[in-house]
C-alpha positions as MATLAB code, in Angstrom:
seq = 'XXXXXXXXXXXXXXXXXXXXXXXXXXXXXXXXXXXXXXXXXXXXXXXXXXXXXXXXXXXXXXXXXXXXXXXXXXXXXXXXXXXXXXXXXXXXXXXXXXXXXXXXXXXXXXXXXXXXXXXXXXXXXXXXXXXXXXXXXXXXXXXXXXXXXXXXXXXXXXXXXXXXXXXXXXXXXXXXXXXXXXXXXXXXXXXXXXXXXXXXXXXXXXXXXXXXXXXXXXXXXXXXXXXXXXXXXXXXXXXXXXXXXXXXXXXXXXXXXXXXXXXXXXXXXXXXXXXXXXXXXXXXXXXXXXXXXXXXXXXXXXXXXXXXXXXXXXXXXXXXXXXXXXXXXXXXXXXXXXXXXXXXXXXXXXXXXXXXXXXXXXXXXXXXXXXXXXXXXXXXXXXXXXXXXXXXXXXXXXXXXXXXXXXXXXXXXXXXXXXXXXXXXXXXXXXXXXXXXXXXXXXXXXXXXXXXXXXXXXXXXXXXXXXXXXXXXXXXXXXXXXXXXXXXXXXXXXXXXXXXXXXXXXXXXXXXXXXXXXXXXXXXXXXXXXXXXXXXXXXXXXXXXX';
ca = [
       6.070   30.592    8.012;
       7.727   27.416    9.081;
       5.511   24.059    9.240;
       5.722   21.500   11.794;
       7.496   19.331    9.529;
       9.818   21.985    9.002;
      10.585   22.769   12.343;
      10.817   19.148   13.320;
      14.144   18.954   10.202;
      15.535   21.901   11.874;
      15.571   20.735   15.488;
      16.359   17.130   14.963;
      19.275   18.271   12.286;
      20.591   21.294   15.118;
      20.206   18.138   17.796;
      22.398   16.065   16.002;
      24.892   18.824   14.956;
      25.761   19.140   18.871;
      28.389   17.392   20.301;
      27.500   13.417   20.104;
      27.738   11.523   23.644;
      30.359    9.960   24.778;
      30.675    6.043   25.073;
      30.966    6.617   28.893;
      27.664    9.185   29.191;
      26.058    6.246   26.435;
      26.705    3.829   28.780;
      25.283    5.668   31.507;
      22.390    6.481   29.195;
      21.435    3.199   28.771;
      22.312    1.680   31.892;
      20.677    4.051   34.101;
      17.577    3.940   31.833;
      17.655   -0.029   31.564;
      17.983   -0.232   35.542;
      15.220    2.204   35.845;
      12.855   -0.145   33.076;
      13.950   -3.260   35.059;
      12.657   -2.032   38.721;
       9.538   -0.879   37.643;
       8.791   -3.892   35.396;
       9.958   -5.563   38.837;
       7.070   -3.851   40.533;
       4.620   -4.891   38.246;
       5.227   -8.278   37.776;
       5.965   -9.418   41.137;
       1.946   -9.081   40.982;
       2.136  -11.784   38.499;
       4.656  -13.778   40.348;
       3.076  -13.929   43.706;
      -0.434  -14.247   41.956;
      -1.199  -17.556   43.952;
      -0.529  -15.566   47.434;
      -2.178  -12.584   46.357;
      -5.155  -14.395   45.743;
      -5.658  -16.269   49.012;
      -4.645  -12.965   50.723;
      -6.935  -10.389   49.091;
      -9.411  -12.435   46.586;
     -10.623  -15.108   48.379;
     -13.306  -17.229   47.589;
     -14.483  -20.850   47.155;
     -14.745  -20.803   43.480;
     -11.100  -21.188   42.667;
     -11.321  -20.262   39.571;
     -12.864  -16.940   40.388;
      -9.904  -16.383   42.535;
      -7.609  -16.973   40.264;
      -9.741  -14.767   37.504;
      -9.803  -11.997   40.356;
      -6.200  -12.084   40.652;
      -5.341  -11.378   36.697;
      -8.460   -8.470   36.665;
      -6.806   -6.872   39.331;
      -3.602   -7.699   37.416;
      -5.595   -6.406   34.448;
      -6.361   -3.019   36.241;
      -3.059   -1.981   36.222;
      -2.532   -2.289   31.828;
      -6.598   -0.536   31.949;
      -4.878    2.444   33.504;
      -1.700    2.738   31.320;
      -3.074    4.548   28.303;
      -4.231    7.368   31.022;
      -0.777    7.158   32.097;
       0.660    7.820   29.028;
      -1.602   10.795   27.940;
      -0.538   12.132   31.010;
       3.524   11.783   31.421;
       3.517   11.592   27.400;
       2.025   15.449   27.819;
       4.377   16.163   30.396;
       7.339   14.630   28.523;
       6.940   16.180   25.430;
       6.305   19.873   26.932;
       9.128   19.645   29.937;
      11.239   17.145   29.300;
      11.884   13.183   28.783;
      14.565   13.126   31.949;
      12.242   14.263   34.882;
       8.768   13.078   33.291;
      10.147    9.172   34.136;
      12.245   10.325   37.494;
       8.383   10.712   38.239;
       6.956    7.994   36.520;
       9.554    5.746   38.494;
       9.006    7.205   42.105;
       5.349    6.562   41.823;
       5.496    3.115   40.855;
       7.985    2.392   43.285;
       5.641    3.834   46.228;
       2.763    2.356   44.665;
       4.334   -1.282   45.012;
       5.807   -0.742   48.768;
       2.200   -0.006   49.042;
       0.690   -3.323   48.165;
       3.015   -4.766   50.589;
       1.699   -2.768   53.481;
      -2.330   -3.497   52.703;
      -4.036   -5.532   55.047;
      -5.385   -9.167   53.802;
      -8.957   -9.126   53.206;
      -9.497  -11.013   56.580;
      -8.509   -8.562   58.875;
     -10.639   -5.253   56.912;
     -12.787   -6.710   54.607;
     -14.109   -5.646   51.241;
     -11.710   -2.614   51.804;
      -8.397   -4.978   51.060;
      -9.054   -5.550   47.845;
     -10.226   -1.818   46.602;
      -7.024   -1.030   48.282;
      -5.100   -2.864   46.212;
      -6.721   -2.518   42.780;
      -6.190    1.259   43.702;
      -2.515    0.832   44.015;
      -2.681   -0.877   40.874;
      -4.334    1.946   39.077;
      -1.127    3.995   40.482;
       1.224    1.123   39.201;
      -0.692    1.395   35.849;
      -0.528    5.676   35.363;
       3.399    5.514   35.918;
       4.050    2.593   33.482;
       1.864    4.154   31.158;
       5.419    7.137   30.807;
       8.266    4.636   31.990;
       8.352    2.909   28.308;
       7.895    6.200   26.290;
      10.462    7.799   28.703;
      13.204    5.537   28.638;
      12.711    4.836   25.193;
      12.566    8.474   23.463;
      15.583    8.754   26.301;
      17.639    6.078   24.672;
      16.809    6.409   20.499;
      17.764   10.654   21.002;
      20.855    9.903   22.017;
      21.984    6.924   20.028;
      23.763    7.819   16.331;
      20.970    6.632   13.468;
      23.274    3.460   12.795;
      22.980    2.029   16.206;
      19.512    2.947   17.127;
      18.344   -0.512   17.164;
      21.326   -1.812   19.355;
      21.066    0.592   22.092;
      17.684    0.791   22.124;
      17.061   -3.191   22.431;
      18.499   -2.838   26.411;
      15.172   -0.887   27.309;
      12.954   -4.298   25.910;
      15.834   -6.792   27.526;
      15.140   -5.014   30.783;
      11.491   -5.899   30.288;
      12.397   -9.241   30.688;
      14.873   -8.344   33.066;
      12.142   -7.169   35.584;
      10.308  -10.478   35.336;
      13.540  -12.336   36.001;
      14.541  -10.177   38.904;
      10.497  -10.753   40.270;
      11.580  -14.395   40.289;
      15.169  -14.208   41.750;
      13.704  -11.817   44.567;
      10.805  -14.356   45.390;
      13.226  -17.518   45.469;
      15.764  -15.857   47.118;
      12.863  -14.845   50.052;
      11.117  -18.280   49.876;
      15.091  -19.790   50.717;
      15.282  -17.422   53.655;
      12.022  -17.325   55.146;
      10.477  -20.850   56.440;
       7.594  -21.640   53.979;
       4.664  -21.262   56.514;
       5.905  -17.873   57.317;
       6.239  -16.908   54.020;
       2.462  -18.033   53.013;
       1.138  -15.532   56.367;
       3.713  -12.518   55.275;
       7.245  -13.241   53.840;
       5.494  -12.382   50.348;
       5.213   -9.157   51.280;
       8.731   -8.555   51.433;
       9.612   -8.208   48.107;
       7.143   -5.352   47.517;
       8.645   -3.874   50.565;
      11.730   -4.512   48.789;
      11.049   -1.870   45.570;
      11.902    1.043   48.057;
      15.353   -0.363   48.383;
      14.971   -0.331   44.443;
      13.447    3.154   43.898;
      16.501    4.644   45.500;
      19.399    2.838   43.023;
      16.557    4.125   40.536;
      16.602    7.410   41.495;
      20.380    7.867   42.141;
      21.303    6.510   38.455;
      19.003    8.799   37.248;
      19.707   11.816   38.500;
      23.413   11.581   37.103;
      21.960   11.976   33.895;
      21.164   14.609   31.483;
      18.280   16.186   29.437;
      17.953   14.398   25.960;
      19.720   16.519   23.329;
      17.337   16.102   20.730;
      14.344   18.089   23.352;
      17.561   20.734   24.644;
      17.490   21.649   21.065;
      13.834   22.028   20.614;
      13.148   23.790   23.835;
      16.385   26.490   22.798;
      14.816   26.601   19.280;
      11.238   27.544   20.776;
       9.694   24.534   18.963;
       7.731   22.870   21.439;
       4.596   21.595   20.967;
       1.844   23.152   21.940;
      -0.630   20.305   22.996;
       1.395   16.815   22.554;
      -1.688   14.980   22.937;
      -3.922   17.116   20.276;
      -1.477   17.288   18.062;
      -0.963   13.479   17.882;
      -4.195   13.002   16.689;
      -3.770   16.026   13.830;
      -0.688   15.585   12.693;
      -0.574   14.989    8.941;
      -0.145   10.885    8.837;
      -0.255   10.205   12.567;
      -3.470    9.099   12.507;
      -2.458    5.525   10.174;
       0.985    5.843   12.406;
      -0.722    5.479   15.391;
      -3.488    2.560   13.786;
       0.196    0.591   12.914;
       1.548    1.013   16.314;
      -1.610    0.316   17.568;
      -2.460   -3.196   16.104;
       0.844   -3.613   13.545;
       3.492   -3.695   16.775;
       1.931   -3.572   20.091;
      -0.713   -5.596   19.341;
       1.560   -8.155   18.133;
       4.591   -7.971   20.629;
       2.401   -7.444   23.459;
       0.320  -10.791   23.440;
       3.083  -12.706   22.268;
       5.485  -11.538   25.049;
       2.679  -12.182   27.685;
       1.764  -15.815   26.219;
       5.384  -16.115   26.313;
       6.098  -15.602   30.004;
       2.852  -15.014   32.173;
       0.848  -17.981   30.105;
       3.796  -20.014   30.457;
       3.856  -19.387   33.996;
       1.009  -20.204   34.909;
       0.266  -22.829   32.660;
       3.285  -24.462   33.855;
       1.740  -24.010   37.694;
      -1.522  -24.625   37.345;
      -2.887  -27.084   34.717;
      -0.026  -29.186   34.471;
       0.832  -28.980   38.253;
       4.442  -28.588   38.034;
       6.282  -28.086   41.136;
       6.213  -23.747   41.624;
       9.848  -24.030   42.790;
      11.603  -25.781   39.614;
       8.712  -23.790   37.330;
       9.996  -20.452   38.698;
      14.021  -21.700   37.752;
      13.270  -22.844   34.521;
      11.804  -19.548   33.716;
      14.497  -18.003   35.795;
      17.498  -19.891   33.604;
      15.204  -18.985   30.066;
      14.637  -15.523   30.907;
      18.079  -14.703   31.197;
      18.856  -16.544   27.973;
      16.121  -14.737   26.489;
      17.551  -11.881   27.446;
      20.313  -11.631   24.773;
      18.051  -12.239   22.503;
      16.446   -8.847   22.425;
      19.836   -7.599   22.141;
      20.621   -9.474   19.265;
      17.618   -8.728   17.101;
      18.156   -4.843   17.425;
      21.412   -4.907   16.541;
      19.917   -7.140   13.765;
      17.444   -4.750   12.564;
      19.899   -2.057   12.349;
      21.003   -3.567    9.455;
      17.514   -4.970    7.619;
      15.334   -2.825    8.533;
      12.548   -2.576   11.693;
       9.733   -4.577    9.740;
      11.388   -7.798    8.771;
      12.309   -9.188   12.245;
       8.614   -8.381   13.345;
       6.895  -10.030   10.584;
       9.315  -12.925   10.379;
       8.486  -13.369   14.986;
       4.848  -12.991   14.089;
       4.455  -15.580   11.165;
       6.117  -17.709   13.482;
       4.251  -17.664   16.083;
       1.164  -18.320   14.334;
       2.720  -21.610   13.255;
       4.393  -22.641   16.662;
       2.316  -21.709   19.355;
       0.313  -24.258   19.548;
       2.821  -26.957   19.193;
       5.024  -25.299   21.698;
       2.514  -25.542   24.091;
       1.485  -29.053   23.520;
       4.840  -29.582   23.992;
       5.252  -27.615   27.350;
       2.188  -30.028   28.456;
       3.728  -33.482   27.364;
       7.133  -32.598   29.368;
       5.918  -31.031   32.268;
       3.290  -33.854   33.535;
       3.541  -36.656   30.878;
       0.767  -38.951   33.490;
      -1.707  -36.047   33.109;
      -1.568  -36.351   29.259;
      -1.390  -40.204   29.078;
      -4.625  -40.107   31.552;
      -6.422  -37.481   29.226;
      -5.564  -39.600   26.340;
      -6.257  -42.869   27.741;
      -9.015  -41.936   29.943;
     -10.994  -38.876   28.479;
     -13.251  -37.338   30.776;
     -16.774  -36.934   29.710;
     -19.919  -34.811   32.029;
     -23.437  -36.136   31.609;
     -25.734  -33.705   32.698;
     -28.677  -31.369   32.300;
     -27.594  -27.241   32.283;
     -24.283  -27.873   32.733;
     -23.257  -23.912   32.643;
     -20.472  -22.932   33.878;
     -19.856  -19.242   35.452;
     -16.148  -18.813   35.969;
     -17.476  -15.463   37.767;
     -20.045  -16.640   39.889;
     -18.903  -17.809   43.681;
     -21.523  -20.141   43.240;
     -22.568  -22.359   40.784;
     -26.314  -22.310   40.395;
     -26.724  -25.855   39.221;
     -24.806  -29.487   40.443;
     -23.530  -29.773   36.737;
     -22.117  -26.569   36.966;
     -20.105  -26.728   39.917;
     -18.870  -30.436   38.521;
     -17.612  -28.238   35.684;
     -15.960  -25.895   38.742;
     -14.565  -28.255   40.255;
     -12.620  -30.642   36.996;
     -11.759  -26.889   35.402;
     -10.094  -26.460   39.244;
      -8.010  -29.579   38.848;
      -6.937  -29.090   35.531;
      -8.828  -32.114   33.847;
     -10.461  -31.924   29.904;
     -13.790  -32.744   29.309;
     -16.743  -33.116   27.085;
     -19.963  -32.194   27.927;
     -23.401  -34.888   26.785;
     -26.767  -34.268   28.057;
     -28.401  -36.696   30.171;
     -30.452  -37.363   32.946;
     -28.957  -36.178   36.791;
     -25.287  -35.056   36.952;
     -22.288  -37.833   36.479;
     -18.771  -38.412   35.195;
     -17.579  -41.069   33.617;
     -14.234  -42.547   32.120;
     -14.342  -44.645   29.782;
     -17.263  -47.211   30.920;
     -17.199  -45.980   34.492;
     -19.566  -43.952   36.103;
     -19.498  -41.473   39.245;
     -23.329  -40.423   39.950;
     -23.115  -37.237   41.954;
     -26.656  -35.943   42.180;
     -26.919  -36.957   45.601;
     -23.594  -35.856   46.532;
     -23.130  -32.695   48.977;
     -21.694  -29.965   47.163;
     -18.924  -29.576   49.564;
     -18.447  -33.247   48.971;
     -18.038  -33.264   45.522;
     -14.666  -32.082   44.801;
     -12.659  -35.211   46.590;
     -15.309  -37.468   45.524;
     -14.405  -36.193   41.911;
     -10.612  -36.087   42.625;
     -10.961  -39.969   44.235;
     -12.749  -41.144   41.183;
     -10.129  -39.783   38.679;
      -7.199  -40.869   40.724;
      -8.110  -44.358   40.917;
      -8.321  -44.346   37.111;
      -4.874  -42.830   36.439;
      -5.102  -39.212   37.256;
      -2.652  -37.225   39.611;
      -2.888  -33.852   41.123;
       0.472  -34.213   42.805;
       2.903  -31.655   41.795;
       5.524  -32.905   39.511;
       8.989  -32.689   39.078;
       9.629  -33.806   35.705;
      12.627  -35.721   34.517;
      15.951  -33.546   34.022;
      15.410  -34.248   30.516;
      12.249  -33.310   30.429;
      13.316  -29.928   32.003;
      15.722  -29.481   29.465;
      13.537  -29.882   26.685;
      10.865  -27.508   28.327;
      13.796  -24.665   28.853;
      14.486  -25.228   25.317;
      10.815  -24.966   24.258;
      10.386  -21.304   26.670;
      13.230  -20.282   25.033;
      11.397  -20.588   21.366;
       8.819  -18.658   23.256;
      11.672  -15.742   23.982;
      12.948  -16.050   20.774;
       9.541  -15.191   19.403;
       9.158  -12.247   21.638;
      12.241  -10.952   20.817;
      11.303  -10.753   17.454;
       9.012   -8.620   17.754;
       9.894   -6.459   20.392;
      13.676   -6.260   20.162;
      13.444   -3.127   17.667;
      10.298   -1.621   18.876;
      11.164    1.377   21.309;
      14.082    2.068   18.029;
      11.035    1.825   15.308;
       8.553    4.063   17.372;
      10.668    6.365   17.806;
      11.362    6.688   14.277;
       7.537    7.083   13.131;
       6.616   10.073   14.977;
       8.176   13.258   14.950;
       9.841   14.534   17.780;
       7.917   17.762   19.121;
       5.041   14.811   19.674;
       7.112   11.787   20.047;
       6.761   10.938   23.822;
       3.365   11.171   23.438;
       2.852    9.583   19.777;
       4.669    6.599   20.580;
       3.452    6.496   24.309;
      -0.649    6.456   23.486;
      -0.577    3.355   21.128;
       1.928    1.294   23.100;
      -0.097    1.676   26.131;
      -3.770    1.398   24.553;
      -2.427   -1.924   22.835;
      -0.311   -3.566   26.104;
      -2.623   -2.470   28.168;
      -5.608   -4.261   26.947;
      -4.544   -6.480   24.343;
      -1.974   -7.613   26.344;
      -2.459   -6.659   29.508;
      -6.043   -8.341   29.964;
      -4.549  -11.518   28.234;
      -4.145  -13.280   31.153;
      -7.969  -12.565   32.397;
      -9.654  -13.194   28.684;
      -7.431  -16.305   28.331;
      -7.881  -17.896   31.751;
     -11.729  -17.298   31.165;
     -11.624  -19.398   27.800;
      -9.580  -22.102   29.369;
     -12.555  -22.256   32.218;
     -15.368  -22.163   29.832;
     -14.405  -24.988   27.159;
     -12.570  -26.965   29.129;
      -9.156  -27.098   26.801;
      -6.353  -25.697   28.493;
      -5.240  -24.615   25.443;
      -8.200  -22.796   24.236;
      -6.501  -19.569   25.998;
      -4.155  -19.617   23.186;
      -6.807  -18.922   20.169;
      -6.722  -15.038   21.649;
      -3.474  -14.392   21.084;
      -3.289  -16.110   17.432;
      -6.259  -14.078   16.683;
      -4.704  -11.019   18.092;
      -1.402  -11.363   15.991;
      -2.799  -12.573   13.024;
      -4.641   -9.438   12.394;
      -1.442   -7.822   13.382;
       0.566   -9.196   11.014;
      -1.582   -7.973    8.439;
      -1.577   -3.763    9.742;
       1.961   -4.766   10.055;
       2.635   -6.278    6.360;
       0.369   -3.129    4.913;
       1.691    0.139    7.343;
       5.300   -0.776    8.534;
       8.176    0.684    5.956;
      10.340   -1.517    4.044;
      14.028   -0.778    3.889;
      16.777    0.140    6.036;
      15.957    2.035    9.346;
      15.492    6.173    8.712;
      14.828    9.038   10.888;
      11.556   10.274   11.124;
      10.456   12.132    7.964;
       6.645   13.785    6.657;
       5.316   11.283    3.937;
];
C-alpha cells in the first residue's frame, strides 16, 4: 500500500510530466494572482492608512492615546482572525481546489471593506459603530487568512523548480504593492476632495472604492485555470482526507510548521510591519511630519522597494531560500535602531535638539500611566497623557505635588484644571524650544529619510522575497495550502499583526519613542535562531520526506 509520501512523488512527478505553461498563461498566472494579492492587501491597509480618520470617526475619546491604541486593536482584530481564516480556505483549498478557494477569499474581503465605508461614525449610532466595524474586520481577517496560501501554492505549482523563487517573489511585491496603492488612492482623493469634506466623509471613498477593485479581481481571475499540480492529484484520487489533521500528523510537519512559525513568519512579519506601518506612523505622529509629504516619501520608497522583492527571489533561486533570510534578519538586529534614530534626526531635527538640549523630567507622586484608561486616575498620570500625546521624552523623579521641569525651570500643575493642563504643558515646552508644528523637512533631509525607508525595504525583502517559494517547498502538496497557510497566519497575525498595538503601548508607557522597537528585535532574534537551526542549507529542492 502506497504512503503519503509516496503518493505525494507520484502526483507531483505526473504534475510536472504534463504539459508546462506557457509564458503567456505564466504571465497571466502571476499577474492575475499579483493583482488579486495587491487589492486585498489594498483593503486591509487602507485601515492603516486612514488610521487617524478612523479613529476620530469610530474610536473617539479624550485620551488620545487610547484612540490611537483603539485604532491598531481594531487593526489588530483583523491579523487575530487570520489563522481561523486559513484553517478554513486552507481546508477548502487543499480538498477543492487553490483557483476558487481565493476567487472566495477575494470577494469577501472586497465586500467586507466597501463595508467599512458604509458604517455609520460612532456619533450618529453609538457603541454600535465600532462593533460594526471590528466585525468587518473579523471578515477582512478570515479571507486574508486563504489569499496568501492561495496565490502562493497558485504561483510555486506552476512555476518550473529553477524559477520558483522569481515568479513567486511578485505575490510578496504585491504586498507592498497594496500599501502603495492604499496611499496613491488616499492622495489622489485628498487632491480631489476639499480637505474639510474629506475629514466628514471623502475617507470613505476609497473603501467604497475596493468594489471597483473586486471586479478587475474577479475578471483576471476567472480567466485562469486550476493549478496542475492539484488537477493531477484530484485525477490520481490522492486528496487528502482532512488537510488540517493531517498537518499536524504528518511525519516532520510538526518542526516544519515550528520553522515557519517563528524561523520565517515570525521574522518577515515584524520586520515588514516595523518597516512600513512603524515608519508610518512614527513619521506622523512623534516626529510630527507633515501627513502629506510622509505619505509620498513612503509612496516614492514603496515602489522602489518593490523591485526589491523581485530581486531577492530571483536571488535565492540560485543560493538557496535560507541565506537571504538570515543575512535580512542579522541585519536588522544591527540597523534598526540606528535607522530609526536616523528617521527621527531628519524628519524634525528642532524636536531632537530640544530633547537633547532641554530633557524633560516629571516630578510627581503615582505617576502611572494607563494608555487604556479614558481617564487618568491621578494629575501625574494624565501629565504623563498628555507629554506621551505630544510626542515629548521624559523621566520620571518622585516628589512632592505634580510638575515639569526643563532644565532649572519649573511648571507646578497641581492646581491646574485637568482640561487646562495640556496647553499649559504645550506653552511651557514651546517657550523653551519645543514645536508641535508639523514639519516639512529640508529636501535633503527627505532624501536622506527615503534612503533610510528604503534600508527598511531592503530588509523586508530579505526576508520575505523567497517566502511564498520556500513554504511551498516544505510541505507536501496533498496538505500544502493548509501547511503553509496555518503558520503564516498564526505568526502575521499576532506577531505581526498586533505589532502596531504592543509597540504603540511600549512607546506610551516608558516614554521613548523608540522603545516600540525592542518587540520586534526580540521577535527576530529568536527567529533567527529557529531559522539558523530548522531552515535547509543548499540550493532550493522540491518538497521531499526527511
Amino acid at each position: 500500500m502506497a504512503t503519503i509520501g509516496d503518493r505525494d512523488k507520484m502526483g507531483e512527478a505526473q504534475a510536472l510530466s504534463q504539459r508546462e505553461p506557457s509564458e503567456s498563461e505564466i504571465r497571466l498566472v502571476i499577474g492575475a494572482s499579483s493583482a488579486g494579492t495587491i487589492f486585498e492587501w489594498y483593503d486591509f491597509f487602507i485601515y492603516g492608512t486612514l488610521a487617524a480618520l478612523i479613529g476620530a470617526a469610530f474610536f473617539p475619546s479624550d485620551n488620545a492615546t487610547l484612540e490611537v491604541l483603539l485604532v491598531w486593536a481594531g487593526f489588530a482584530v483583523g491579523f487575530g482572525f487570520r489563522p481561523l481564516g486559513a484553517i478554513l480556505f486552507g481546508f477548502l483549498g487543499d480538498r477543492l481546489g487553490r483557483k476558487y478557494t481565493f476567487l472566495v477569499t477575494v470577494t469577501l474581503m472586497g465586500v467586507a471593506t466597501a463595508g467599512v465605508g458604509l458604517v455609520p461614525t460612532a456619533d450618529s449610532i453609538g457603541l454600535a459603530a465600532p462593533l460594526i466595524v471590528l466585525f468587518l474586520r473579523i471578515l477582512q481577517g478570515l479571507a486574508l487568512g486563504g489569499e496568501y496560501g492561495g496565490a502562493a501554492v497558485y504561483v510555486a505549482e506552476h512555476a518550473p523548480p529553477e524559477k520558483r523563487g522569481f515568479y513567486t517573489s511578485f505575490i510578496q511585491a504585491s504586498v507592498v504593492g497594496g500599501f502603495v496603492l492604499s496611499i496613491v488612492v488616499v492622495l489622489a482623493c485628498q487632491l480631489l476632495i476639499p480637505p474639510e469634506a474629506f475629514k466628514a466623509w471623502g475617507w470613505r471613498v476609497p473603501f467604497l472604492l475596493s468594489l471597483i477593485l473586486l471586479g478587475i479581481s474577479l475578471w483576471m481571475r476567472l480567466k485562469l485555470s486550476e493549478s496542475p499540480v492539484f488537477q493531477a492529484m484530484k485525477e490520481a484520487g490522492e486528496m487528502s482526507g482532512n488537510p488540517f489533521l493531517e498537518s499536524f500528523t504528518y511525519p516532520g510537519n510538526k518542526k516544519r510548521i515550528f520553522v515557519a512559525l517563528f524561523g520565517i513568519t515570525g521574522v518577515l512579519t515584524t520586520i515588514w510591519y516595523t518597516a512600513f506601518f512603524s515608519g508610518m506612523s512614527f513619521l506622523k505622529g512623534p516626529m510630527r511630519m507633515d501627513d502629506q509629504v510622509v505619505n509620498l516619501v513612503l509612496l516614492l520608497s514603496g515602489l522602489v522597494a518593490m523591485s526589491f522583492y523581485v530581486f531577492v527571489g530571483r536571488w535565492s533561486d540560485r543560493v538557496g531560500r535560507k541565506k537571504p533570510i538570515i543575512v535580512g534578519a542579522l541585519a536588522s538586529l544591527v540597523l534598526l535602531f540606528p535607522i530609526f534614530w536616523g528617521l527621527g534626526a531628519l524628519a524634525n531635527p528642532g524636536l531632537r535638539q530640544a530633547a537633547a538640549e532641554a530633557p524633560v523630567a516629571v516630578i510627581g507622586t503615582q505617576c502611572n500611566f494607563d494608555a487604556f484608561a479614558e481617564e487618568q486616575a491621578t494629575p501625574c498620570g494624565r501629565l504623563l497623557q498628555d507629554l506621551t500625546a505630544l510626542g515629548v521624552p521624559y523621566t520620571v523623579a518622585a516628589g512632592e505635588g505634580v510638575a515639569i521641569t526643563v532644565g532649572t525651570e519649573r511648571l507646578d500643575l497641581a492646581v491646574t484644571p485637568p482640561q487646562a493642563q495640556r496647553a499649559a504643558v504645550q506653552s511651557f515646552l514651546e517657550a523653551r524650544g519645543y514645536s508641535f508644528a508639523k514639519q516639512v523637512p529640508p529636501f535633503v533631509n527627505i532624501i536622506g529619510i527615503v534612503a533610510l525607508l528604503l534600508a527598511l525595504g531592503l530588509l523586508s525583502a530579505l526576508t520575505y522575497g523567497s517566502v511564498a517559494a520556500l513554504l511551498s517547498e516544505m510541505f507536501p502538496p496533498q496538505i500544502r495550502y493548509s501547511s503553509m497557510s496555518i503558520p503564516y497566519h498564526i505568526g502575521a497575525g499576532y506577531l505581526g499583526g498586533f505589532l502596531p498595538l504592543i509597540a504603540t503601548y511600549i512607546v506610551a508607557s516608558t516614554g521613548d519613542v523608540y522603545a516600540g522597537l525592542w518587540y520586534t528585535w526580540a521577535v527576530v532574534a529568536f527567529g533567527v535562531a529557529v531559522a539558523w537551526w530548522g531552515l535547509p542549507d543548499g540550493p532550493p529542492r522540491d518538497f521531499a520526506d526527511d
